[in-house]
DSSP file (Angstrom, degrees, kcal/mol; ACC not computed):
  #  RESIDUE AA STRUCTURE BP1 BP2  ACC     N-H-->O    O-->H-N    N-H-->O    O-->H-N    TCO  KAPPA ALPHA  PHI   PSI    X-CA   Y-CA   Z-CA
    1    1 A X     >        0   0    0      0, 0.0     4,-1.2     0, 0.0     0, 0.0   0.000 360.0 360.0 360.0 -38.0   34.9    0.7   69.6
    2    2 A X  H >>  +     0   0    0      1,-0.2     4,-1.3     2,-0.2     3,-1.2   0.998 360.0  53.8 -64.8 -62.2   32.6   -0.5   72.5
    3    3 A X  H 34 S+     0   0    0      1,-0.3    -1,-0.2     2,-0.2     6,-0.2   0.774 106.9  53.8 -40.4 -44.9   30.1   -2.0   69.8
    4    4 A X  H >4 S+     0   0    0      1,-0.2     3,-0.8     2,-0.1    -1,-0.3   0.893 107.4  52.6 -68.5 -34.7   33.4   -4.2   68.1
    5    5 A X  H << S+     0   0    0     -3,-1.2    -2,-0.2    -4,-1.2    -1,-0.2   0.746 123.6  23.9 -94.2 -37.6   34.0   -5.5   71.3
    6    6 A X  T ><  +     0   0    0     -4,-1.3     3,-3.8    -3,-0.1    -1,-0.2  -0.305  67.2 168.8-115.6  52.5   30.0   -6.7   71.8
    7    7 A X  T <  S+     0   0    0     -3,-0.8     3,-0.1     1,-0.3    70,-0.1  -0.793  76.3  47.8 -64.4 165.4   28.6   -7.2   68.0
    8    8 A X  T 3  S+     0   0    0      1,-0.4    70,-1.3    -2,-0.1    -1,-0.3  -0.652  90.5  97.7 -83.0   3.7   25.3   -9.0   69.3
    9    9 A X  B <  S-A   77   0A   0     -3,-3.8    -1,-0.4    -6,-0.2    68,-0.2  -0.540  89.2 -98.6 -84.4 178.5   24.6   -6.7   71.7
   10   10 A X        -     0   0    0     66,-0.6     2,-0.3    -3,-0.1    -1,-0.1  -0.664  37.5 -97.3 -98.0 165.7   22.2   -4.2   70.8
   11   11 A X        +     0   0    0     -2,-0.2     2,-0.2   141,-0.2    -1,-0.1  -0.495  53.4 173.3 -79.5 126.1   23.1   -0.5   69.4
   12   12 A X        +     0   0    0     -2,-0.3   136,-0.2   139,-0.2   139,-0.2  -0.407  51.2  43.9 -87.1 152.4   22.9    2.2   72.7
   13   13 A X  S    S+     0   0    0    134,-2.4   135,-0.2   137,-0.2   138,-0.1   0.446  73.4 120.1  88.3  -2.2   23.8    5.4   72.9
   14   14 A X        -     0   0    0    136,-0.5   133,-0.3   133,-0.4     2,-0.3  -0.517  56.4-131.6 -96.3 165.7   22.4    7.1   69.6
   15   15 A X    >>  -     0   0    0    131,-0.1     3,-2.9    -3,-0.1     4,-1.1  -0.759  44.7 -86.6-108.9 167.0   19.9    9.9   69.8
   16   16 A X  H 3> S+     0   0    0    127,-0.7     4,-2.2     1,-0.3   128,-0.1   0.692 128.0  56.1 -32.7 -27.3   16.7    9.3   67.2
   17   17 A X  H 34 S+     0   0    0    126,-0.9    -1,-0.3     1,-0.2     4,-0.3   0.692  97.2  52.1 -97.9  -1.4   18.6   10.8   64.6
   18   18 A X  H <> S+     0   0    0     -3,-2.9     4,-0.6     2,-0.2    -2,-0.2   0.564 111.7  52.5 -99.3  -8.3   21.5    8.8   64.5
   19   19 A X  H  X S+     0   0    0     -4,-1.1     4,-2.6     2,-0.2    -3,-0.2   0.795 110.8  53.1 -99.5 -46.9   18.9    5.4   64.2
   20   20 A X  H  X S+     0   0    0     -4,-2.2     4,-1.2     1,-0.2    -1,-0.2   0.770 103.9  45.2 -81.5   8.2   17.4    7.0   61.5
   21   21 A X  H  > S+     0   0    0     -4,-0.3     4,-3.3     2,-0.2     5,-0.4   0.755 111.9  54.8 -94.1 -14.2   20.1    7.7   59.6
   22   22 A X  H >X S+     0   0    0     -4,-0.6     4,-2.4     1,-0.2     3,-1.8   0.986 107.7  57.0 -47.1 -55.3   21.3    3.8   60.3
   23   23 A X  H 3X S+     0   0    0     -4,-2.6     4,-2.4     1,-0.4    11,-0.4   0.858 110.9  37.4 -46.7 -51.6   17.9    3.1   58.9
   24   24 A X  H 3< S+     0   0    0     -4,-1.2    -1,-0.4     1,-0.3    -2,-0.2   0.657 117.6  50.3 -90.2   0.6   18.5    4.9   55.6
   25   25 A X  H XX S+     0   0    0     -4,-3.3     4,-1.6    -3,-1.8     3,-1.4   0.885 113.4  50.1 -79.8 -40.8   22.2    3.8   55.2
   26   26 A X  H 3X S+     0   0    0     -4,-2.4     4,-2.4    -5,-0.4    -2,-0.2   0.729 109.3  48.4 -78.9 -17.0   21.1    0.2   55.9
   27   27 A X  H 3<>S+     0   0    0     -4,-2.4     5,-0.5    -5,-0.2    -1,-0.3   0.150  99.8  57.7-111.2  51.4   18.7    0.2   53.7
   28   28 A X  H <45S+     0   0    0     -3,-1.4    -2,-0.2     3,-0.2    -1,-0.1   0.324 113.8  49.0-109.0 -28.3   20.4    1.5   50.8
   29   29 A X  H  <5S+     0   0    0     -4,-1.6    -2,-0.2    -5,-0.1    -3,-0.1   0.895 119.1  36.7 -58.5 -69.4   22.8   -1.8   51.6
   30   30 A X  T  <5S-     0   0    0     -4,-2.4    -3,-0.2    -5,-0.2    -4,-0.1   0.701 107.6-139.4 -72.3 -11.3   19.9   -4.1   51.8
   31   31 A X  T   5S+     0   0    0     -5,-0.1     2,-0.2     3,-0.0    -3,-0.2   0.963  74.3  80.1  51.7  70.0   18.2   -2.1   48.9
   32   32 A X  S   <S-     0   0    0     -5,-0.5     2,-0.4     2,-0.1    -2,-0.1  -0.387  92.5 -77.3 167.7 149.7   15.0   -2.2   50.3
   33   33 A X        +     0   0    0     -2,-0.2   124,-0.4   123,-0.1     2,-0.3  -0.327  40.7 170.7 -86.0 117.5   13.5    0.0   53.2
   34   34 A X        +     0   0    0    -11,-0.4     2,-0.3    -2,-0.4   122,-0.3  -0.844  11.5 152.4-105.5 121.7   14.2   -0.4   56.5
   35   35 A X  B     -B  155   0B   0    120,-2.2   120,-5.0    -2,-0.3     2,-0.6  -0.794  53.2 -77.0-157.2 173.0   13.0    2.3   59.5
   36   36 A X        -     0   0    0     -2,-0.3     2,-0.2   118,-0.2   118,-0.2  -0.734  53.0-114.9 -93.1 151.3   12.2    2.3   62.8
   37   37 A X        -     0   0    0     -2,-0.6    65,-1.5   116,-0.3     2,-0.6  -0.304  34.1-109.1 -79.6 124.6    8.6    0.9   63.6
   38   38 A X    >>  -     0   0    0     63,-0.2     3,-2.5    -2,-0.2     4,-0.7  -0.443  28.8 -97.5 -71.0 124.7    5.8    3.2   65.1
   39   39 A X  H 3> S+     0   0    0     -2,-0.6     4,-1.2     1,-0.3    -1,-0.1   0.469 126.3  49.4  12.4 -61.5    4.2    3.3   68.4
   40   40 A X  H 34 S+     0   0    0     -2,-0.2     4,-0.3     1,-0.2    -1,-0.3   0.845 115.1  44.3 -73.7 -39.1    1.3    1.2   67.1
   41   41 A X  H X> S+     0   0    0     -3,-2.5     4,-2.0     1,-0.2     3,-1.0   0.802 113.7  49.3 -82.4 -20.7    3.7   -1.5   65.5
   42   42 A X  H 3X S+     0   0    0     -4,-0.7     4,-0.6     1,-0.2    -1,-0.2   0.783 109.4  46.8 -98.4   4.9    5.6   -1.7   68.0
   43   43 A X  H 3X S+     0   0    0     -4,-1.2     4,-0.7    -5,-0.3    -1,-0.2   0.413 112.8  49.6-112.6  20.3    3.3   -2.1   70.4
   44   44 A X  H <> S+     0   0    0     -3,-1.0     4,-1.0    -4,-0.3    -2,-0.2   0.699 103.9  57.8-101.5 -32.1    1.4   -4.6   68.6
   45   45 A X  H  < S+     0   0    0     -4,-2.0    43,-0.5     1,-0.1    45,-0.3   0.577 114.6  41.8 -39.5 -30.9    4.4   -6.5   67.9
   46   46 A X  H  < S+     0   0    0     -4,-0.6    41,-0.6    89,-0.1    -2,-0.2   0.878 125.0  30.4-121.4 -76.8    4.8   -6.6   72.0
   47   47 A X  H  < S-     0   0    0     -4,-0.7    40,-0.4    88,-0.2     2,-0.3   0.999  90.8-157.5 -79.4 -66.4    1.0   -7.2   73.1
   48   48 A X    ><  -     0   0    0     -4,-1.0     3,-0.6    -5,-0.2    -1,-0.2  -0.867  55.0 -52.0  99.7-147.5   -0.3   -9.3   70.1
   49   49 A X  T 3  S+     0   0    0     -2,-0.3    -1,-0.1     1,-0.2    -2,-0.1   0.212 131.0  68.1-121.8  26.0   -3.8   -9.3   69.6
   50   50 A X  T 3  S-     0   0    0     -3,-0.1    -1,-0.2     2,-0.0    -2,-0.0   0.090 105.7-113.4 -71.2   0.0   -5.1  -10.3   73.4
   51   51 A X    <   -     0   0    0     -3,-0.6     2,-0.6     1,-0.2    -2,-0.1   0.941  48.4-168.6  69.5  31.0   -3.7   -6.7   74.9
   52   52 A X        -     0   0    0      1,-0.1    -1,-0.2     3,-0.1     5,-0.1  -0.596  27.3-140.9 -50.9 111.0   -1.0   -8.8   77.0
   53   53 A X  S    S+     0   0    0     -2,-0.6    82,-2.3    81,-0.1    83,-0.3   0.737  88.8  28.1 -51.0 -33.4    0.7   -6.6   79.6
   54   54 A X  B >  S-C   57   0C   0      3,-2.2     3,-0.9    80,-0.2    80,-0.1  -0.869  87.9-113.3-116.3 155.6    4.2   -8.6   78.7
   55   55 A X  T 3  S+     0   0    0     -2,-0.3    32,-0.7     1,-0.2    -3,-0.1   0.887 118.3  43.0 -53.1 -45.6    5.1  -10.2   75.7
   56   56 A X  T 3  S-     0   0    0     30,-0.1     2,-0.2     1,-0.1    -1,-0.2   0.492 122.5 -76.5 -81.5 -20.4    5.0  -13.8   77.2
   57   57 A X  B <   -C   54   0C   0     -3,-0.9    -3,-2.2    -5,-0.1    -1,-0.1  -0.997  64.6 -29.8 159.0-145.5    1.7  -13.0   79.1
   58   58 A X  S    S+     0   0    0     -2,-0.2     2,-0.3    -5,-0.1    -5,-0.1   0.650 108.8  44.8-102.0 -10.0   -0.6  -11.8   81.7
   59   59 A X  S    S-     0   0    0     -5,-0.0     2,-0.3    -7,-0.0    -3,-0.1  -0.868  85.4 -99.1-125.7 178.8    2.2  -11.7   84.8
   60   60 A X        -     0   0    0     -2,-0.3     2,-0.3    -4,-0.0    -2,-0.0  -0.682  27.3-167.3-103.6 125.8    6.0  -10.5   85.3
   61   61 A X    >>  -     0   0    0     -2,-0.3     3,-2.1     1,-0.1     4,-0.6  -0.986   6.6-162.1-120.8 120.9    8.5  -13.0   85.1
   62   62 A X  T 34 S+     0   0    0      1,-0.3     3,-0.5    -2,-0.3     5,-0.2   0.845  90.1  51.4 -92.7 -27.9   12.0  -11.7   86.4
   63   63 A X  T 34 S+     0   0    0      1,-0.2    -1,-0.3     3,-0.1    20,-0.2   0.589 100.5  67.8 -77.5  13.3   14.1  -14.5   84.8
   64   64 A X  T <4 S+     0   0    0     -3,-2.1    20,-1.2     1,-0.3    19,-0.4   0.725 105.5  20.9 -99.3 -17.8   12.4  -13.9   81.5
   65   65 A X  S  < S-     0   0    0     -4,-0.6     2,-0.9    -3,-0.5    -1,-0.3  -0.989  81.5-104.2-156.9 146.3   13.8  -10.2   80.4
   66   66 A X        +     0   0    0     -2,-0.3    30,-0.8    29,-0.2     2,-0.3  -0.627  68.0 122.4 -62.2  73.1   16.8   -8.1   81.4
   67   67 A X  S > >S-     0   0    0     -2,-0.9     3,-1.7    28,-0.2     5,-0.6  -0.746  76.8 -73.3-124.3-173.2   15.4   -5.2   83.9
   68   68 A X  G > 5S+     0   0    0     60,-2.0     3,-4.9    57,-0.4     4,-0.2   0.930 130.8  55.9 -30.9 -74.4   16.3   -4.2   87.6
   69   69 A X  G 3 5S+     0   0    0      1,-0.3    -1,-0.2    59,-0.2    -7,-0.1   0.524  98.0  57.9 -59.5 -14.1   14.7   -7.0   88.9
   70   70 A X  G < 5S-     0   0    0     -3,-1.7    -1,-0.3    -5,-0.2    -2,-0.2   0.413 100.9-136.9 -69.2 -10.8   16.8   -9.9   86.7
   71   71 A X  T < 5 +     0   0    0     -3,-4.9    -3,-0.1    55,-0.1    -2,-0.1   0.532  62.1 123.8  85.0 -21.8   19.9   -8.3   88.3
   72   72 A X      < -     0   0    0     -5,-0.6    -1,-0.1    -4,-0.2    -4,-0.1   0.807  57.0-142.1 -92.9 -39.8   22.4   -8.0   85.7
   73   73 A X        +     0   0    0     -6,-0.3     2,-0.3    -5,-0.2    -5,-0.1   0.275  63.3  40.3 123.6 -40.6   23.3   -4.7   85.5
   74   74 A X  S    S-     0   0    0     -7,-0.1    -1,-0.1     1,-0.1    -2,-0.1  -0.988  85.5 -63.5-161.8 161.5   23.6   -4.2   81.9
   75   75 A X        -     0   0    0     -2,-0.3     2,-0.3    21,-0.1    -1,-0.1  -0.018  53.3-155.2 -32.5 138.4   22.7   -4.7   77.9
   76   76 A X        -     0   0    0    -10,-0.1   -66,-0.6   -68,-0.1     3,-0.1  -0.823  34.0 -71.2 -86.6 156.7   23.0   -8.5   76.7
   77   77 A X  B >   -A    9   0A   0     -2,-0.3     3,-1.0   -68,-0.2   -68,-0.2  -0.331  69.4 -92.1   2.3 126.9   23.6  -10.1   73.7
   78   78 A X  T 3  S+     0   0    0    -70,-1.3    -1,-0.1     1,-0.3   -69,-0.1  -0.381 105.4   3.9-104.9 118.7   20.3   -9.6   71.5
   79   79 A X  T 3  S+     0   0    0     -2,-0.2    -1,-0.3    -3,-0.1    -2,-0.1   0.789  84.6 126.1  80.3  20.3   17.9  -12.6   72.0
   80   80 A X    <   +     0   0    0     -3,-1.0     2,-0.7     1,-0.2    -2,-0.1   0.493  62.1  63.2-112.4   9.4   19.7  -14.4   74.5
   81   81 A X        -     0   0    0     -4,-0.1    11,-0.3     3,-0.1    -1,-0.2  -0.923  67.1-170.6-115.0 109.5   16.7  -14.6   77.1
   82   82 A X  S    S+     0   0    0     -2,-0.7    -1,-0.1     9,-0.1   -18,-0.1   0.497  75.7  66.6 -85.1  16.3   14.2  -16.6   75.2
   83   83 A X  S    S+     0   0    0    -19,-0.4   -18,-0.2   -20,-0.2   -19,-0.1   0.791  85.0  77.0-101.5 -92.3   11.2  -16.1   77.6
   84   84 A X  S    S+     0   0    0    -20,-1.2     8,-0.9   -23,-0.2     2,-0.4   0.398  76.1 114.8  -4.5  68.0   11.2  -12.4   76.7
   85   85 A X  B     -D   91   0D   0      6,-0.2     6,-0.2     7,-0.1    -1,-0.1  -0.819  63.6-112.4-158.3 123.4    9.4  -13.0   73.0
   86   86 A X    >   -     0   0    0      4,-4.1     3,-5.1    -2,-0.4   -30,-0.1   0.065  35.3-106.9 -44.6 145.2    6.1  -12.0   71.6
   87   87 A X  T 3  S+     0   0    0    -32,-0.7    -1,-0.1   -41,-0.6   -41,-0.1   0.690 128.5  57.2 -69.9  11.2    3.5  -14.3   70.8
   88   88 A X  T 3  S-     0   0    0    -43,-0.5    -1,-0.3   -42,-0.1     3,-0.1   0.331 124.6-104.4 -92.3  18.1    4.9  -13.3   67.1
   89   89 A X  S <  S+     0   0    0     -3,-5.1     2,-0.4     1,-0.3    -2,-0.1   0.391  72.4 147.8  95.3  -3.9    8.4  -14.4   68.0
   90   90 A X        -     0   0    0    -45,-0.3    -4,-4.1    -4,-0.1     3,-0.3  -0.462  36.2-146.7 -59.7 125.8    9.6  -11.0   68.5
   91   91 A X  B     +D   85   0D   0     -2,-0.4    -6,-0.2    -6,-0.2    -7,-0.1  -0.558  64.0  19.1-104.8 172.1   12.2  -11.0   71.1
   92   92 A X      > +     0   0    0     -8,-0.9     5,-0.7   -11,-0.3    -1,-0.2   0.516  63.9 137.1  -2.7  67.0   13.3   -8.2   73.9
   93   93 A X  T   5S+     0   0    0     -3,-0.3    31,-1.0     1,-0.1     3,-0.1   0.277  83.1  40.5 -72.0 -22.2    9.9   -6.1   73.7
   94   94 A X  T   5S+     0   0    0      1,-0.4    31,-0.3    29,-0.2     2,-0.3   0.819 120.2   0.4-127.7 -23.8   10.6   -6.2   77.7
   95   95 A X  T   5S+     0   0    0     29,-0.3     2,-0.6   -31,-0.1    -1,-0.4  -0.910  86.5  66.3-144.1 167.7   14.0   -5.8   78.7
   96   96 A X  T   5S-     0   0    0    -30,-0.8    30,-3.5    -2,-0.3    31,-0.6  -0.965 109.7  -7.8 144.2 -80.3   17.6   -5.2   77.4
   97   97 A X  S   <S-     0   0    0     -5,-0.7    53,-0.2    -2,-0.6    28,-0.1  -0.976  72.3-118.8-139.8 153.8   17.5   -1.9   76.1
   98   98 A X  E     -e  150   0E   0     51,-2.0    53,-2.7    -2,-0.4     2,-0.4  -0.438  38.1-128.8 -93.4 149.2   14.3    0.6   75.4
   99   99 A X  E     -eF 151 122E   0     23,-4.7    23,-3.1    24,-0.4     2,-0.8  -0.880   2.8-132.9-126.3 158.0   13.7    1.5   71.6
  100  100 A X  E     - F   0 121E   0     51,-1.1    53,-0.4    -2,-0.4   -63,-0.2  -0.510  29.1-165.9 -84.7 125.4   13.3    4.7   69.8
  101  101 A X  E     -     0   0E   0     19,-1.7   -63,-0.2    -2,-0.8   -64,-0.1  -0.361  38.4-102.9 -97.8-171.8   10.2    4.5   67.2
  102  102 A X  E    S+     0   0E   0    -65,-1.5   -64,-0.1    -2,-0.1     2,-0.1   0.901  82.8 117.5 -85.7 -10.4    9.4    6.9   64.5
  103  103 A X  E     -     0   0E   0    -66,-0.3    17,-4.1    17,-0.2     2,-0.3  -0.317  61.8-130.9 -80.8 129.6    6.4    8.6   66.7
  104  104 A X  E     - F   0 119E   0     15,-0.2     2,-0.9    -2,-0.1    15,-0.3  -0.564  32.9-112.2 -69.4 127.1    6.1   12.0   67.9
  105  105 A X        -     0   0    0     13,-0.7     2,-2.9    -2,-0.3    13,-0.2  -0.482  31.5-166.3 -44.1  69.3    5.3   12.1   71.5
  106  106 A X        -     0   0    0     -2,-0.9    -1,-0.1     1,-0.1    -2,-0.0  -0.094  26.9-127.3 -64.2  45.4    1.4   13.6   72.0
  107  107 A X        -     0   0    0     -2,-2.9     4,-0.1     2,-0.1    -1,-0.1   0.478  11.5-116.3  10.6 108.5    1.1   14.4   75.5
  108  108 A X    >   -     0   0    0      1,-0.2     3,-1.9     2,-0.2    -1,-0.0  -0.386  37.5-111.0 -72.6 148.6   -2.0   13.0   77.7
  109  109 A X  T 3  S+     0   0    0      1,-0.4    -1,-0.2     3,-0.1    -2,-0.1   0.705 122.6  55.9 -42.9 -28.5   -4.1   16.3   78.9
  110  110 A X  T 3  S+     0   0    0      2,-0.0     2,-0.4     1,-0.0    -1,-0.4   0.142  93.0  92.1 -92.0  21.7   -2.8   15.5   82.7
  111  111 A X    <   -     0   0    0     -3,-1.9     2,-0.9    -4,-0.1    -1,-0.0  -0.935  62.4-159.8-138.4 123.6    1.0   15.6   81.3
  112  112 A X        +     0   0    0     -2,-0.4     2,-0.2    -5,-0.0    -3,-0.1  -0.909  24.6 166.3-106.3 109.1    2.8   18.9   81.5
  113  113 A X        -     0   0    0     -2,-0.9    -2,-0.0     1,-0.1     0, 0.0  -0.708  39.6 -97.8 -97.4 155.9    5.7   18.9   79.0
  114  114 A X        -     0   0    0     -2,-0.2     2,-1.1     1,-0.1    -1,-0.1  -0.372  46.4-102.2 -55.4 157.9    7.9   21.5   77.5
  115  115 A X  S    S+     0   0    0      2,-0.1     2,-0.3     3,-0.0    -1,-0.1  -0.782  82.8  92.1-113.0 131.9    7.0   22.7   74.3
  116  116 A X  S    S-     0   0    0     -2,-1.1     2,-0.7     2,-0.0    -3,-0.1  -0.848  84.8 -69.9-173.3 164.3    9.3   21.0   71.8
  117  117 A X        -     0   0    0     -2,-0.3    26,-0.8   -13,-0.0    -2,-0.1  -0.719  52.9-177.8 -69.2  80.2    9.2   17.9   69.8
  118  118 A X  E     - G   0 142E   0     -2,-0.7   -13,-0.7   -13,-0.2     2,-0.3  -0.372   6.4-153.8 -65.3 152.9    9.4   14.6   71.9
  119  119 A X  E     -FG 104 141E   0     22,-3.1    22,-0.9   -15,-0.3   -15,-0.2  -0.947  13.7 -96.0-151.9 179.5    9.5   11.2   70.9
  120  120 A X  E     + G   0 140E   0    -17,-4.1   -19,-1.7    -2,-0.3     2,-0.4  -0.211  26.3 168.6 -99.4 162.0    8.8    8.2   71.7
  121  121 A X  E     -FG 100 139E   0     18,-3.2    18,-1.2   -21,-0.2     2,-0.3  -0.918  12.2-178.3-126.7 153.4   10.5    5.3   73.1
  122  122 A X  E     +F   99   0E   0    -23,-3.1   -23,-4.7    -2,-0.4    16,-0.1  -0.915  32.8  60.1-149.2-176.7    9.0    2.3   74.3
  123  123 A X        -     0   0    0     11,-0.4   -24,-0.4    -2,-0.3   -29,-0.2   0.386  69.2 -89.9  56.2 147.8   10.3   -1.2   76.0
  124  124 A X        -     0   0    0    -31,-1.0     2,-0.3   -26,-0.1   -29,-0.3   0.398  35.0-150.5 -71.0-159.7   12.0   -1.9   79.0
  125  125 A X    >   -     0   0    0    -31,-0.3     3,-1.9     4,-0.2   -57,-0.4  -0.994  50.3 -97.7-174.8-170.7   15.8   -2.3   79.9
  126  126 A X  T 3  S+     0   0    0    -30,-3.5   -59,-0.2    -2,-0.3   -55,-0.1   0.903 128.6  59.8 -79.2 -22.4   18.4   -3.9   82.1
  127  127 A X  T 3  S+     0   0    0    -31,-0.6     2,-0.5   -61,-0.1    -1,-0.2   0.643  98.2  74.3 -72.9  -4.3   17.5    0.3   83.8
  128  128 A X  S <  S-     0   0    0     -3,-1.9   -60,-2.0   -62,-0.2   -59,-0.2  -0.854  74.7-129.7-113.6 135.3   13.8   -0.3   84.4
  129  129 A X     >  -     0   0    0     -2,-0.5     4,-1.7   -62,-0.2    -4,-0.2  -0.102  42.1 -93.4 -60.2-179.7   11.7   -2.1   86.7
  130  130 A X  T  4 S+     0   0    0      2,-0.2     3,-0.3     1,-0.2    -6,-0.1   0.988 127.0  61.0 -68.2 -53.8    8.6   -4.6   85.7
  131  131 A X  T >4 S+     0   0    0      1,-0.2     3,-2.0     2,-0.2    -1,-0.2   0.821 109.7  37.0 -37.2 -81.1    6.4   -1.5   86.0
  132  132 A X  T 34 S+     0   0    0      1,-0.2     5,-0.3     3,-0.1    -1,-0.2   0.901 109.2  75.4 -39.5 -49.9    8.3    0.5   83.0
  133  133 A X  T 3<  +     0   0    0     -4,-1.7    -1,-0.2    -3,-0.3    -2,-0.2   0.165  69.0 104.4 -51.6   3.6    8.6   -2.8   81.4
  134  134 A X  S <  S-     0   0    0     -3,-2.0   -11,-0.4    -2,-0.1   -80,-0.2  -0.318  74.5-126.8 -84.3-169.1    5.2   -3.2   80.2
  135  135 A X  S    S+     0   0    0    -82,-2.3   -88,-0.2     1,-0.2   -89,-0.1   0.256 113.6  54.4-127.2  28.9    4.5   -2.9   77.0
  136  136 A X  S    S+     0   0    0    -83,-0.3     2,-0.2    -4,-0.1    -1,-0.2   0.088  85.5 104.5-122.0  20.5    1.7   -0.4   77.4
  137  137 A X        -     0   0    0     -5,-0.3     2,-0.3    -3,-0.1   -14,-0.3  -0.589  55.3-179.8 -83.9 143.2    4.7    1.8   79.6
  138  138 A X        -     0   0    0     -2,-0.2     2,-0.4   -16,-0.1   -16,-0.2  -0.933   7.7-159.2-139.5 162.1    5.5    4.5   76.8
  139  139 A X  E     -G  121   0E   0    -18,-1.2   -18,-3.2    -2,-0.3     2,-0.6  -0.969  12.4-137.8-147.7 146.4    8.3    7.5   77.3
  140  140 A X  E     +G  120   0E   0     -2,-0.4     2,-0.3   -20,-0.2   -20,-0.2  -0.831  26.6 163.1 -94.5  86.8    9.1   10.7   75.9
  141  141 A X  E     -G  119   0E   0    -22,-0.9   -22,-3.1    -2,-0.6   -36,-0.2  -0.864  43.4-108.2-129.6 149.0   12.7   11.9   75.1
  142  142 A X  E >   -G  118   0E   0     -2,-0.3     3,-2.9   -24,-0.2  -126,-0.3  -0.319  36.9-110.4 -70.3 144.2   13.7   14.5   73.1
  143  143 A X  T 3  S+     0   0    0    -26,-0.8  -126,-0.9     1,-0.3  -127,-0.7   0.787 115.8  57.1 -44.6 -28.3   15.3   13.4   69.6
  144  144 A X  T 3  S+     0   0    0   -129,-0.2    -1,-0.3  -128,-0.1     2,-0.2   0.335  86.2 102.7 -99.9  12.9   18.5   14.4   70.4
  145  145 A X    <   +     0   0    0     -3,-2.9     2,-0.3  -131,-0.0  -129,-0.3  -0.583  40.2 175.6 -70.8 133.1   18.9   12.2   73.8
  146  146 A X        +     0   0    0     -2,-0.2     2,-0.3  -131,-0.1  -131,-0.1  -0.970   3.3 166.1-140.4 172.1   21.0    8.8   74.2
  147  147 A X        -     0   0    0   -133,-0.3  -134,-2.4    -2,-0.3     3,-0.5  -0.825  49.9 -96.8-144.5 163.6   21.8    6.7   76.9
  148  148 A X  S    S+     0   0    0     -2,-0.3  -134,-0.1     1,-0.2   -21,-0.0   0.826 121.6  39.5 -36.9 -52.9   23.1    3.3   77.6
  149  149 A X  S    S+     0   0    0   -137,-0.1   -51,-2.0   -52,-0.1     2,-0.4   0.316  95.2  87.6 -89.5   8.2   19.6    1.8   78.0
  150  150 A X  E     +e   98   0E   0     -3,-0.5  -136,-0.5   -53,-0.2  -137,-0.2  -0.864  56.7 147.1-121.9 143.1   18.0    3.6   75.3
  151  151 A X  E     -e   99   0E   0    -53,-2.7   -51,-1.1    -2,-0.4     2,-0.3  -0.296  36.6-121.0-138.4-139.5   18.4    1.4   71.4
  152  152 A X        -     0   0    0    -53,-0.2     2,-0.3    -2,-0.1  -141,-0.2  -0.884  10.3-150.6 175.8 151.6   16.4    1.1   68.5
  153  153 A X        -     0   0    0    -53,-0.4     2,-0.7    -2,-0.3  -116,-0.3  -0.897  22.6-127.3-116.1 148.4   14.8   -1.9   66.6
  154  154 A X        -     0   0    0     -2,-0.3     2,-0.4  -118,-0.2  -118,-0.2  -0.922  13.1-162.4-114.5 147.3   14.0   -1.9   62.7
  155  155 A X  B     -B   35   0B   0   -120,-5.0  -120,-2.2    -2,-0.7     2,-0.2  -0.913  15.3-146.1-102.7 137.6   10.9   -2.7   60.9
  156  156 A X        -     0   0    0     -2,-0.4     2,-0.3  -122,-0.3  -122,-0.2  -0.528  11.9-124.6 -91.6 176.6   11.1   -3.5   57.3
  157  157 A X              0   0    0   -124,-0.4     0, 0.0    -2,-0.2     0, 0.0  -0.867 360.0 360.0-108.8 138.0    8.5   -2.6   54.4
  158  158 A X              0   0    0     -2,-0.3    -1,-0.1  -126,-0.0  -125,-0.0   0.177 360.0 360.0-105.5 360.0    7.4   -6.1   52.5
């Protein structure tokens, strides 16, 4: 119901399994395969190929993407801050809402986790500061989590 009421915003709330099954429903519509992107695409999609810390460049600009510091409070409409876009035109890699990818969460040797399956989500949201809101920021939620702030993006296969 919330979602009829704000079709551009993006979809919240789903745990990893409820984005992948969107994935395989949507592409059995679009007849050709659609999934959520992996660590490594999406976080090439985000940097490009100079390692930028933000999509747009090398410092934090607060009117450019939807976190704490922009103020707002909450999800937008998808695309509607155009300073938020990768230098391949991929837009809100840096705030609105964080997305789940297909990648299992590998713990750094300093990082004491439970032992379970995590995975990961990565980009900011209207809940994060500029810090979380790089796009070398990554986080670890169990599959079955959602939140407000937490979404999902799809990559297609050419």
């Amino acid at each position: 119901k919330a979602q009829q009421s704000t079709p551009f915003h993006p979809v919240t709330g789903v745990t990893v399994y409820e984005a992948e099954a969107d994935c395989a429903w949507l592409s059995a519509q679009k007849q050709r395969i659609l999934r959520l992107p992996s660590e490594e695409e999406w976080e090439f999609a985000a940097r490009g190929e100079d390692g930028r810390p933000f999509p747009w460049g090398e410092e934090f600009v607060a009117t450019f993407a939807n976190t704490v510091e922009s103020g707002r409070g909450s999800a937008l409409d998808a695309s509607s801050l155009p300073g938020d876009v990768s230098p391949f035109g991929v837009m809100d890699l840096c705030g609105n809402v964080q997305q789940w990818t297909s990648s299992v969460y590998t713990p750094l040797p300093v990082e004491i986790y439970p032992p379970s399956t995590l995975r990961v989500a990565r980009g900011g949201s209207f809940h994060d500061t500029a810090f979380g809101s790089r796009v070398s920021y990554r986080r670890a939620y169990p599959p079955g989590y959602f939140y407000p702030f937490l979404g999902f993006r799809l990559a297609a296969e050419v």
